[in-house]
N, C-alpha and C positions, 0 to 999 in steps of 0.2 A: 567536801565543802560545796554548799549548792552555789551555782552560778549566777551572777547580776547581770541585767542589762536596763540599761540607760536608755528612753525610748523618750524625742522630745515631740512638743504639738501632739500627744497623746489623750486628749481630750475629748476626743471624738475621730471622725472619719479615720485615715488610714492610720495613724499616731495611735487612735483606740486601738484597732483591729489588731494591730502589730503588738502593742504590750501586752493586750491576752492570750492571741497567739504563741506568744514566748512564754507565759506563764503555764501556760498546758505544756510546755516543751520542759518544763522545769525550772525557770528561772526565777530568782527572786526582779521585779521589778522597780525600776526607779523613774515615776513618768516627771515632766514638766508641761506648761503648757501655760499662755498670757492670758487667758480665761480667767476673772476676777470673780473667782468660786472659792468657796476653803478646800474644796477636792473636785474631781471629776466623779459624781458618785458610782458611773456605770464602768469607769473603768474600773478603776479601786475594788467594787463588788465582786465583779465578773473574774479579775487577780485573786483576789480570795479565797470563790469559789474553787478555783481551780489549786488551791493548798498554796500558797506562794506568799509572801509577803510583800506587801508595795507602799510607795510613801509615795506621796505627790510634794513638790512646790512648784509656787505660781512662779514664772520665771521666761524672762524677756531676752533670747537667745542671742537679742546683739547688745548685749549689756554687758561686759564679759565680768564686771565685780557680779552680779548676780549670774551669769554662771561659775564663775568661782567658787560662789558657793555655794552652790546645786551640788556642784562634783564631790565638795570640801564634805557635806553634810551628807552626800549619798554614802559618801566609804566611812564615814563614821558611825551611820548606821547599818549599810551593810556589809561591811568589811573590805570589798574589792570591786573590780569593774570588768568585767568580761567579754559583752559588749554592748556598743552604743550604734543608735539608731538615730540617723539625720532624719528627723523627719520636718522640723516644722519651716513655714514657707508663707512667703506672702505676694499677694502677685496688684497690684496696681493698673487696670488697664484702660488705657486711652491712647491716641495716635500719638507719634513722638510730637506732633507741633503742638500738641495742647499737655504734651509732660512738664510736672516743674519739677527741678531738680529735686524739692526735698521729696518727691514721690521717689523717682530712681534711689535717692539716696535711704530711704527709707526699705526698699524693698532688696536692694542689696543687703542692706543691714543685715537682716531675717534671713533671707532666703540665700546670701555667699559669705557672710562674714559670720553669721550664727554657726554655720558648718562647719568653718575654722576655727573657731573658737572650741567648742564644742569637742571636735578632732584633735586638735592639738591637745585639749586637759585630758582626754583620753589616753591618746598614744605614750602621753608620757605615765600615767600611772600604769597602763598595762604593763610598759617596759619596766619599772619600778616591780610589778609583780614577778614579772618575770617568766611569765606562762604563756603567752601568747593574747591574741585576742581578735576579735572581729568587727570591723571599723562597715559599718555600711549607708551609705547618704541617700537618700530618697530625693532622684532628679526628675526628668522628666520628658517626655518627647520632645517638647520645647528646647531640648539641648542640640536638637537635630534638626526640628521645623521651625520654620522663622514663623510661627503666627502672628497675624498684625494682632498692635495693640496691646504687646506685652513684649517691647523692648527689651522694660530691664528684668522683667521676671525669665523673657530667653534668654539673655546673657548672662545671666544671673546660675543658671542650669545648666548653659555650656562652661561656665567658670568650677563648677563643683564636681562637674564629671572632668576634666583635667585636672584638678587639684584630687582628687581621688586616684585617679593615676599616678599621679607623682606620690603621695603617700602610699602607693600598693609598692613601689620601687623604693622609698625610703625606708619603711618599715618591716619589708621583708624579713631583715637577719634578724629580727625582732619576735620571727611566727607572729606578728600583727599581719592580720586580712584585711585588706581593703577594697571594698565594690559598690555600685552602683545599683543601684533600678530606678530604671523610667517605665513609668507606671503611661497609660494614655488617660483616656479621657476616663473618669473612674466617681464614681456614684456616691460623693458627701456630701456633707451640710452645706460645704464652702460654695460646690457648684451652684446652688438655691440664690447666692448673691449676685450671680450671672444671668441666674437661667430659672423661668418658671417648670413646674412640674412636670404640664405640656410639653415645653419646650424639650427638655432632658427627656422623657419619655419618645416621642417625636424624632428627634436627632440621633437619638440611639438604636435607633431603628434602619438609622440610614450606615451604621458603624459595619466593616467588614462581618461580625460576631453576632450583629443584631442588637448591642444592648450595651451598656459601660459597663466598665470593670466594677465588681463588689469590692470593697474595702479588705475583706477579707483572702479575697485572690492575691494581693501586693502581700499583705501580711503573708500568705504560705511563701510567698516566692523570700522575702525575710528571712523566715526558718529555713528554708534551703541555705541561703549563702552562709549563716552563721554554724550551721549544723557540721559533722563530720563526714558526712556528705560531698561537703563543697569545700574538704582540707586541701586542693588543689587548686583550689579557686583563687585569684587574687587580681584585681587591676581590669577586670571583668565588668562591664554595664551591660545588664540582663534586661531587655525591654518584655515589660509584660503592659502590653495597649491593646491586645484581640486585633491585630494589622492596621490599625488606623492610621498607621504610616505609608501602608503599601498604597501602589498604583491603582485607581479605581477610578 
């Protein structure tokens, strides 16, 4: 039976990279993403090409009746759920004196409540299968560096990397996998709302590695944790940043 995985914010940057990534590995895929498109057509294609089947729906991860039925309709068209990819996130940034709640409130939403949401209709359908499965939430160095001006998006990232621990220890007798990556500073669309072309070009320059992370560098580190590879893996956050954490 070919294997499903559940890959959300898959419309582009690392959420793309990651569902075609898995589609080359074999998987049927199932993306979502809040992009008011009828598809993402470069994912969708790119799945294709690579022999796999994939559906998309548009779909607001802190919504949880409309993940509901993301999950509901994913196993009715592809039979099961094997695994799921936290990927989507929203970050808000301004200094805490000029945040208004519904910003914090809004990016928790997405970015720690979508995760749970998401993980939770997961874990239990996995158990329901009965096979195991591979639970993995895309966080971030912000779990670890307080950057200004991203309050709730840091907390937001230190909240999913302990909630991923606690689920690597609950769903253990389960064979459900549970892990993290923290990606660093890394090369998509989303960055362009921050940062002109210059700027990211520029800055990246000054990165331990000389350059941001490709989209597709997270996506491989993905297929490591869900792969047979990393069956000993669990409760594990694997930082792939090119050192932009270390001392410099």
């Amino acid at each position: 039976m070919t294997p499903v995985a559940m890959v959300t914010g898959a419309a582009r940057g690392i959420g793309q990279a990651t569902a075609v990534a898995l589609a080359r590995q074999g998987f049927d895929v199932a993306i979502c993403d809040l992009q008011p498109t009828a598809e993402p057509p470069d994912t969708i294609r790119s799945i294709g090409e690579a022999g796999r089947q994939a559906w998309y729906r548009q779909c607001d991860v802190a919504d949880r009746a409309q993940v509901e039925a993301f999950f509901t309709e994913t196993i009715a068209r592809l039979g099961r759920l094997d695994v799921l990819v936290n990927n989507a996130a929203l970050n808000i940034r301004k200094p805490l004196v000029e945040l208004e709640v519904e910003d914090v409130a809004r990016v928790w939403a997405v970015s720690q409540w979508g995760v749970f949401h998401c993980s939770q209709l997961a874990a239990r359908q996995m158990i329901r299968q009965g096979e195991g499965g591979s639970i993995v939430v895309i966080s971030s160095v912000h779990a670890e560096q307080p950057y200004a001006r991203s309050t709730s998006y840091n907390g937001a990232k230190a909240a999913v990397n302990q909630m991923a621990r606690t689920w690597a220890v609950e769903l253990a007798p389960h064979r459900i996998r549970v892990n993290a990556i923290e990606p660093g500073w890394t090369d998509t669309p989303g960055e362009r709302t921050f940062y002109s072309e210059d700027q990211i070009r520029e800055e990246g320059k000054k990165l331990p590695l000389g350059r941001l992370a490709r989209p597709d560098e997270i996506a491989a580190a993905v297929c490591f944790l869900v792969s047979e590879q990393a069956a000993y893996i669990t409760g594990s956050i694997l930082r792939v940043d090119g050192g932009i954490v270390l001392p410099r």
